[in-house]
N, C-alpha and C positions, 0 to 999 in steps of 0.2 A: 796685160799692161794697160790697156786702154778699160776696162771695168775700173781699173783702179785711179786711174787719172779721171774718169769722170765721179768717182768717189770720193777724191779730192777737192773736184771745183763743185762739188755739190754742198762740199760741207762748210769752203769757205762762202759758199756766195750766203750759206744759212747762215754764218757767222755775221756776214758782214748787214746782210737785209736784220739781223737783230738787233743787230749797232746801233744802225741808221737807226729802228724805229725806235729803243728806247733813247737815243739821242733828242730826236724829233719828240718826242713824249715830253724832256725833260726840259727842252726848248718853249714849247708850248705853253706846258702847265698841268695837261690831261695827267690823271696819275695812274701809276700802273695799281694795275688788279684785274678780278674779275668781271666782265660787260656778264650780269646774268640776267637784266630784264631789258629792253628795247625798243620801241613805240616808233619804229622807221618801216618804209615800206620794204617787203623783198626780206623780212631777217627773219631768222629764224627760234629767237623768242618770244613767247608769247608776253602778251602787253594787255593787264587790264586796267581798270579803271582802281585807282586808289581812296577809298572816304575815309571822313574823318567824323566821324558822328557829335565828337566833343566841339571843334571848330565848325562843325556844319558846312567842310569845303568837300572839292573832291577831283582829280584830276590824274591823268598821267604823263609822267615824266618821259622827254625824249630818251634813257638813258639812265642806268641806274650803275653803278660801279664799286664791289667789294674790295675796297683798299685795306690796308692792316691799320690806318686813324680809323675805318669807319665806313657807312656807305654812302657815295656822293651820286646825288642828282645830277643830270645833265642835260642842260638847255639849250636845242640848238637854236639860232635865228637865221636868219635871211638879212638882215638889215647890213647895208654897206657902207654905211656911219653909226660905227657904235659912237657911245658920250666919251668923251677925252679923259684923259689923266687915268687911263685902266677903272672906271665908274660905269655900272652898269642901270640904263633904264629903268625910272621907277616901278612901271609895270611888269617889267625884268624879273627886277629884283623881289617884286609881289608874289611872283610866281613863282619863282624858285623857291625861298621860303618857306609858300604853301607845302612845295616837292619835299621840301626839309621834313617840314612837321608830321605831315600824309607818310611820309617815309617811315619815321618813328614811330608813329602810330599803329601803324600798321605792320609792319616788322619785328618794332621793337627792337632794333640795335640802334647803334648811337650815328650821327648825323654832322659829321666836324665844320661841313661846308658843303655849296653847289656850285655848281661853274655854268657859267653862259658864257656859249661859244658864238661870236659876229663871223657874218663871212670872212673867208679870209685867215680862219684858224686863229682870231682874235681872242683869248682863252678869259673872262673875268671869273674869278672868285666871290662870291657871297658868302660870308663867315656865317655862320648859323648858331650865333652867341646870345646870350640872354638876353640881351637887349634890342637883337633881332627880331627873339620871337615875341617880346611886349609891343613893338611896332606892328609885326606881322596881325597879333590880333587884333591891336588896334583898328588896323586898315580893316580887317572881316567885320568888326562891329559896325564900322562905318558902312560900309557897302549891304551890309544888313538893312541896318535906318535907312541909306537911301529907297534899298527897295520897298522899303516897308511907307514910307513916306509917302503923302499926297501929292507933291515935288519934288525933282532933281536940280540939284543949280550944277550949271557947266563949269571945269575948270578946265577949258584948253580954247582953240580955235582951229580946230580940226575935222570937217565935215565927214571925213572918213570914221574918224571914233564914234561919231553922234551917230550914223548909219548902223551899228551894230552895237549899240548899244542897249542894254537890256533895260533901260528904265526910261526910254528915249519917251514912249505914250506919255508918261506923267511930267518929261522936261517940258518947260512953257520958251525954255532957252536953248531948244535942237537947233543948230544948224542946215538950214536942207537947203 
């Protein structure tokens, strides 16, 4: 009798811890599938570096997820003000993007969207639509020219971004 009654609250508490999470999933946003690559400390898949020879980027994604639309990147942040009205950070949204295309590229299956997660399980979507990706390399042309350039001109007022930035020698407009 008692084998059997813990065979019972075994199976509703697996019932119910399944509820909750894909409750909490569909609350969220995160979509269900399979996590089969990873870039977090402590997990247990492996995470390399993704390029893209034709955009000349190259990065890894916190997070990769085989849904039945497709596979979605995942961005986590740290920041405990995302931008209002469910809108994600332009350098956000740069980056994910990049996650999009490196995705396709390199995989070659299809890429519906990425999600950037703010602290706090703040879930945004980034649609990853044609008119995404003509921005997206937009922005890589540009950041090309800058590097390529005998000068950077600053668009922020932010001493921390001028500190790590990678074209700071040639800004005559660093912050320090």
């Amino acid at each position: 009798m008692t084998v059997l009654l813990m065979a019972v609250t075994a199976m509703v508490l697996a019932i119910l811890f399944f509820w909750l999470s894909a409750r909490s999933r569909r609350r969220t946003g995160i979509p269900a599938g399979e996590v089969f690559y990873q870039d977090l400390v402590g997990q247990p898949f492996a995470a390399h570096d993704l390029r893209s020879l034709t955009l000349g980027i190259s990065g890894k994604p916190d997070c990769l997820i085989r849904t039945a639309e497709g596979i979605v990147p995942v961005e986590l942040k740290n920041s405990k003000r995302p931008p209002a009205r469910d809108e994600v950070y332009p350098n956000h949204m740069i980056q994910n993007l990049a996650y999009c295309a490196l995705v396709e590229e390199q995989l070659g299956e299809r890429v519906p969207y990425g999600l950037v997660i703010y602290a706090g399980q703040q879930v945004r979507r980034v649609e990853f639509t044609d008119s995404n990706r003509k921005w997206l390399i937009n922005m890589i042309a540009a950041v090309q020219a800058a590097r390529l350039a005998k000068q950077a001109k600053r668009n922020h007022n932010q001493r921390g971004r001028c500190s790590g930035c990678s074209v700071r020698e040639k800004c005559d407009q660093a912050l320090r």
